[in-house]
C-alpha positions in Angstrom: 1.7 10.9 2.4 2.4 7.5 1.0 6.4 6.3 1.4 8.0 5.7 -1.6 10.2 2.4 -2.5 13.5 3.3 -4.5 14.9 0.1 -6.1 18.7 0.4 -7.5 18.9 -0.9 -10.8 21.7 0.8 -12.6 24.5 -2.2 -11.6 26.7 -3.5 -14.2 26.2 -6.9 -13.1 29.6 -7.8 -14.1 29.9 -10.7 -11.9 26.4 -12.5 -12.8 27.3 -11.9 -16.8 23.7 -10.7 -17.6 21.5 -8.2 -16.8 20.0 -9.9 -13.9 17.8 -7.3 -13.2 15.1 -8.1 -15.7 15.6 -11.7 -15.8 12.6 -13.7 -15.1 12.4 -15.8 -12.5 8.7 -16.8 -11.5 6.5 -19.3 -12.7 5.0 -16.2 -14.3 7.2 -14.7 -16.2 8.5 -12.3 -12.8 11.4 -10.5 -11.8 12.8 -10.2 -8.5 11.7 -6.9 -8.6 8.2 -8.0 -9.5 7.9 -9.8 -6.0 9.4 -6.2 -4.1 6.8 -4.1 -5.9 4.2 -6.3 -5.4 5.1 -6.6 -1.3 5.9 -2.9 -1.1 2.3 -2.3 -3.0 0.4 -4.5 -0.5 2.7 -2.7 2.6 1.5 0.7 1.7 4.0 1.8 -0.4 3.0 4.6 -3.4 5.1 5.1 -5.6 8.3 3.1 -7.3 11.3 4.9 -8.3 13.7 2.8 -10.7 17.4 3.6 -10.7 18.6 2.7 -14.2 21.3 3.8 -16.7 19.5 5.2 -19.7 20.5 2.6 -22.0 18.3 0.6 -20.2 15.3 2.7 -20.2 13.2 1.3 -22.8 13.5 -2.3 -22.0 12.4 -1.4 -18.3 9.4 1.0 -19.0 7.8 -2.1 -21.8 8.7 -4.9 -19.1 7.0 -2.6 -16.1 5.1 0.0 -17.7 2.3 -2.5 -19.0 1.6 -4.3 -15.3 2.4 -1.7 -12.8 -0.1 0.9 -14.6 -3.1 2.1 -12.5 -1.4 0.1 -9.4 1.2 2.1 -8.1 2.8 5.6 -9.7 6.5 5.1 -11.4 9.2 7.2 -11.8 12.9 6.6 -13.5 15.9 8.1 -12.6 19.3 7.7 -14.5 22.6 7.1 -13.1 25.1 8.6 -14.7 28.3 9.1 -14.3 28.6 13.0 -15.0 25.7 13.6 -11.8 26.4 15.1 -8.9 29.9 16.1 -10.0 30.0 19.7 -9.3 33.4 20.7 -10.7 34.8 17.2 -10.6 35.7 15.9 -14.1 35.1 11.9 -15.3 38.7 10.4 -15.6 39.0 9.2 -18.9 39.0 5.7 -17.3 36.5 5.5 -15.5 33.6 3.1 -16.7 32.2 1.7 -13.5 29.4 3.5 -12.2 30.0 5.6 -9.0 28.3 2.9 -5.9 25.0 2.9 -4.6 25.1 6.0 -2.4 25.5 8.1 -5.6 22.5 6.1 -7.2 20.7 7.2 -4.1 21.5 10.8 -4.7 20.4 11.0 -8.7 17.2 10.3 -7.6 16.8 13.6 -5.2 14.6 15.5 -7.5 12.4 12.7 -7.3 11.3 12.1 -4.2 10.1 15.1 -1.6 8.7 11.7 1.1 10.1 9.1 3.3 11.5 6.3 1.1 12.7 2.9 1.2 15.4 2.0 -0.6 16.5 -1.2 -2.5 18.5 -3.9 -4.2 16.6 -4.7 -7.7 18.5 -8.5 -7.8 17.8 -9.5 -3.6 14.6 -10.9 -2.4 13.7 -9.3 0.7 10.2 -10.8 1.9 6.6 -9.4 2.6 7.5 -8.5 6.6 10.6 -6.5 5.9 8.6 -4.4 3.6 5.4 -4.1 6.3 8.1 -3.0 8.4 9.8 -0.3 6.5 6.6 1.0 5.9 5.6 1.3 9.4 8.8 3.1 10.4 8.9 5.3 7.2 4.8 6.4 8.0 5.0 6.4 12.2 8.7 6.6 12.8 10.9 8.1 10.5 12.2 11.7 10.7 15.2 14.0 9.8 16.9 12.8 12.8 15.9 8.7 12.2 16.7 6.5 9.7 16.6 2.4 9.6 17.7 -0.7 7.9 16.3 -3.5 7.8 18.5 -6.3 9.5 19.2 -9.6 7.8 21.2 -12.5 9.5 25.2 -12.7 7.6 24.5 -16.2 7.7 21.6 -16.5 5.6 22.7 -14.1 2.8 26.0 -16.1 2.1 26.1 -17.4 -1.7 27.6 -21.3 -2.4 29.0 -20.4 -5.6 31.9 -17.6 -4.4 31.8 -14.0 -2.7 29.8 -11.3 -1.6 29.8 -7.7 -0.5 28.0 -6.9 2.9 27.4 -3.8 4.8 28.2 -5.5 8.4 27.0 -3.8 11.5 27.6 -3.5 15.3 24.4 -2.9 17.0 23.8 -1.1 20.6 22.0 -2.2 23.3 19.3 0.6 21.8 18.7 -1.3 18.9 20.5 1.6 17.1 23.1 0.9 14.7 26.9 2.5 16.5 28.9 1.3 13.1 28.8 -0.5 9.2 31.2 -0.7 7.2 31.2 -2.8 3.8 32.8 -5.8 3.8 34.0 -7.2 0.6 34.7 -10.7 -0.2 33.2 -12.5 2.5 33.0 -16.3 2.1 32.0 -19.4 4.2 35.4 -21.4 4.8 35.9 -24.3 6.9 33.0 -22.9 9.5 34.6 -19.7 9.4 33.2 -16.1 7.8 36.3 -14.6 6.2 36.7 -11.5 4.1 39.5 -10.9 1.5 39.6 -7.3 1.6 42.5 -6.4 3.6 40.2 -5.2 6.1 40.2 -6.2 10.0 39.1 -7.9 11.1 39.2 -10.5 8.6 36.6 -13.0 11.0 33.5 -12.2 11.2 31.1 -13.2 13.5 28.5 -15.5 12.5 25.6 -13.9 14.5 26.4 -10.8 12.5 23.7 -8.6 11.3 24.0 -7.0 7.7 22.5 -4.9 5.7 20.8 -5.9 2.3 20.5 -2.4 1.0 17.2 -1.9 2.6 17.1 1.2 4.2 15.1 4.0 5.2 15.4 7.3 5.3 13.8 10.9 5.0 14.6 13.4 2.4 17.4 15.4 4.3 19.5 12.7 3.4 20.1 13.6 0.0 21.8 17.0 1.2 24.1 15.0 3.6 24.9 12.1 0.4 26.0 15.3 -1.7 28.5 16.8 0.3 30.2 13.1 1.6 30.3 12.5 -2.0 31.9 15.5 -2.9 34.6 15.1 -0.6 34.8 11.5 -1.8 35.6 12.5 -5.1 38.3 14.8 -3.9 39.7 11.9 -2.3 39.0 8.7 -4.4 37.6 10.2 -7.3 40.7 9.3 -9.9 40.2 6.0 -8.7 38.6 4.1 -11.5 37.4 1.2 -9.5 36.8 3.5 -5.8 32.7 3.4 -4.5 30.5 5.5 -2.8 28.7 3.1 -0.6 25.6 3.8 1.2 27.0 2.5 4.1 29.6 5.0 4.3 26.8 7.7 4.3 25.3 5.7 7.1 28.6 5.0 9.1 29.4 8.8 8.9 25.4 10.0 9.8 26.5 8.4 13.2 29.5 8.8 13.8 29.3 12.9 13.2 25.6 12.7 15.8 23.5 14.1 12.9 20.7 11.1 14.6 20.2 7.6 15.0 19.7 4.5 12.6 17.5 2.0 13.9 18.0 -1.8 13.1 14.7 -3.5 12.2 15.6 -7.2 12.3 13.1 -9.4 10.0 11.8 -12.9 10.1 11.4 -12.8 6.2 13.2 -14.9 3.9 16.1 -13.0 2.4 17.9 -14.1 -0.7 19.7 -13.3 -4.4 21.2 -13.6 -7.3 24.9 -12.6 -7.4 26.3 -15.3 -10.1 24.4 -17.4 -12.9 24.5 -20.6 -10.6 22.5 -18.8 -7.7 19.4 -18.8 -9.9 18.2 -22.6 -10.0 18.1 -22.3 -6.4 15.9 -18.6 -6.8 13.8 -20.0 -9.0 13.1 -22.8 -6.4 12.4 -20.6 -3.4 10.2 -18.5 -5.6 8.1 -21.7 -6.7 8.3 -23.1 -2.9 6.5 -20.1 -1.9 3.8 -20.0 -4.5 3.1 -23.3 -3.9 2.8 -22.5 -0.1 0.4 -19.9 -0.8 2.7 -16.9 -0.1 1.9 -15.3 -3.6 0.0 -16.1 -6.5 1.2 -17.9 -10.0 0.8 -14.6 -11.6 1.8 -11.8 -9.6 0.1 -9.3 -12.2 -3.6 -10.4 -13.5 -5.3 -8.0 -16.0 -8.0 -7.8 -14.4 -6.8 -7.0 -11.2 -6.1 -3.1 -10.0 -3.8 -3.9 -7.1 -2.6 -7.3 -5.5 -4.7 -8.6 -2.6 
């Protein structure tokens, strides 16, 4: 059976201003996404599930619908607010969608096969994705998931802050913790994070976590009852999360298995504010012009990508 590649697409993208999501940035008209599905396509990968809110739905299915049809099966999954709730009511203010492990979890009636999972707005490279597939098709089991491990370093943005999923490595190659950072910021030679948290250095041979991760189905029934508690305890907080990495952080701690971090060589990088998108736009073109991938990711004529 083919893994599956989830891509989380429901943000609010409240600090780029636009919905960055389906923005194009190659020389073809392409999304970021566009590049994943085509890497995750050639991997192995088949079948895409988007995460979207439903207001979004139709101008998804014309921008994907059209190119991805006879290539690779889709599927669309909605995050809302009122899933997964059980008995827990939606504050009144509550606007901001519920964090990417609860994205995770709307998608459960949706996927029965080991799955990747995604950020729709990062660029994560054709080896992390010949990686995830390996693990998800020779590796992966109820007992062992995986990220994919990026250098903090690299995935720092010029133009102000970012949230990271930091995390300590064994001398397995197993992750022992992550925890989400927030804030964190290049100053003076120094990685800092503003978020009250300690500590607030962080190494700068740190590995992170984009949001690529691994895992097999059983991981839906674990999601549902952390977030369940998490509601009990955060829940009336209107601007509280429900990371994935608290999912991950608590799969280890409690022994339910291990997580294995795959480092990659690929290129990693993103869009989190309107001024990282020149320099997006100029990695994306570097690389066509190297050869990496073609002016137009999505011929007519053309049933899958070489």
């Amino acid at each position: 059976m083919k893994p599956t590649l989830m891509i989380l697409a429901a943000g609010m993208a409240s600090r780029y201003g636009g919905m960055k999501q389906i923005e194009a940035f190659g020389p073809g008209g392409e999304t970021i996404m566009d590049y994943s599905i085509y890497d995750a396509i050639r991997a192995g990968f088949g079948k895409i599930v988007f995460i979207i809110r439903k207001e979004f739905a139709d101008d998804f299915k014309a921008i994907f619908e059209p190119k991805l049809e006879g290539k690779v099966e889709t599927a669309y999954v909605f995050q809302d607010l009122r899933s997964e709730l059980g008995n827990f009511q939606v504050p009144a203010d509550r606007t901001k969608p519920w964090g990417t492990a609860h994205a995770v979890l709307c998608a459960a009636d949706a996927i029965n096969e080991p799955f990747a999972v995604i950020n729709a707005d990062d660029f994560y490279g054709y080896d992390a994705f010949q990686k995830a597939y390996q693990f998800l098709t020779k590796e992966c089991d109820d007992k062992t998931f995986s990220i994919i491990g990026y250098e903090l370093l690299k995935t720092l943005s010029e133009y102000g802050t970012v949230n990271r999923g930091v995390c300590e490595v064994d001398g397995n190659g197993n992750l022992s913790s992550i925890a989400e950072r927030l804030n964190i910021s290049m100053q003076n030679g120094h990685i800092l994070c503003d978020d009250q948290q300690q500590p607030a250095e962080l190494p700068i041979n740190s590995y992170v976590s984009m949001n690529f991760w691994c895992f097999s189905p059983t991981v839906f029934d674990y999601s549902r009852r952390l977030f369940h508690e998490f509601l009990a305890e955060k829940g009336n907080q209107p601007k509280s999360e429900f990371f994935i990495p608290i999912v991950a952080d608590r799969y280890i701690q409690e022994g339910q298995g291990v997580i294995k971090v795959i480092p990659t060589s690929a290129l990693w990088f993103g869009v989190t504010y309107k001024d990282d998108a020149p320099a997006v736009r100029n990695s994306i073109n570097t690389l066509v012009e190297q050869g990496v991938y073609p002016p137009k990711l999505w011929p007519s004529n053309v049933k899958t990508p070489a």
